[in-house]
N, C-alpha and C positions, 0 to 999 in steps of 0.2 A: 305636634312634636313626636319623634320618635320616641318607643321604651331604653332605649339607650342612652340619652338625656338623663333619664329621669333616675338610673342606677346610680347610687351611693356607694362610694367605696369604702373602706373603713382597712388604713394599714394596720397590718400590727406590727409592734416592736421599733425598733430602734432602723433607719431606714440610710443612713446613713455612707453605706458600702452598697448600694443598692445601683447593678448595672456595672458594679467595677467590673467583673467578670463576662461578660456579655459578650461574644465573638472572641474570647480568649479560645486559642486549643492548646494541647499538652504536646511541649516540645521533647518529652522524653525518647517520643518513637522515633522522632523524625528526624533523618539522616541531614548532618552539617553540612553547609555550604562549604566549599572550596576555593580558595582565590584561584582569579586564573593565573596561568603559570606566565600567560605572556601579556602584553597591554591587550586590550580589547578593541585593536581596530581591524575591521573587515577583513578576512582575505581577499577577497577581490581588489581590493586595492595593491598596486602594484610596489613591487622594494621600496623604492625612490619615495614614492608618495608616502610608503610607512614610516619607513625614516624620519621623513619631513615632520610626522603626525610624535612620531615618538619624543623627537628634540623640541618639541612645542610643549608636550605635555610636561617633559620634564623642567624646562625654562619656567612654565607656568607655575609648577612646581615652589620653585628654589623662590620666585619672584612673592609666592605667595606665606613664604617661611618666614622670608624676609621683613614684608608688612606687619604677619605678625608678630614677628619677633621685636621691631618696631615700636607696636604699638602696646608688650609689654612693659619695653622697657618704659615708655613715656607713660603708662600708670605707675610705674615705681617709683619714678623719680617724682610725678604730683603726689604723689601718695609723704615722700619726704620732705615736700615743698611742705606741705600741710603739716606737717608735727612740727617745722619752725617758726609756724607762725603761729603758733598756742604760747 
């Protein structure tokens, strides 16, 4: 066997936060992201087609507010289903 085997290690102290930090870097320097100003589809793609892509995103949108909107109410309302059956 190797000598590397055979090394013991011995932590010390309390180890518990150990590696939280590890590939963290310090966001003080570094310059904020910016939204883009317009949706993110290609220029190359021609009006017509953006159009097409923009009215999808936003349908997809509205469609997905909805579900969630949805699916709060329908834990609210289990949620007072449950206090009248105590």
């Amino acid at each position: 066997r190797s000598q590397a085997a055979k090394i013991k290690v011995n932590p010390r102290g309390n180890l518990w936060a150990t590696g939280h930090f590890m590939g963290k870097k310090s966001v003080q320097g570094s310059p904020r992201l910016e939204p883009p100003e317009e949706p993110a589809v290609p220029v190359a793609f021609g009006p017509s087609l953006r159009a097409l892509l923009e009215d999808m995103v936003e349908l997809l949108t509205r469609e997905l507010l909805k579900i969630l909107l949805q699916e709060r109410l329908l834990d609210e309302n289990q949620g007072k289903y449950d206090l009248a059956d105590q």
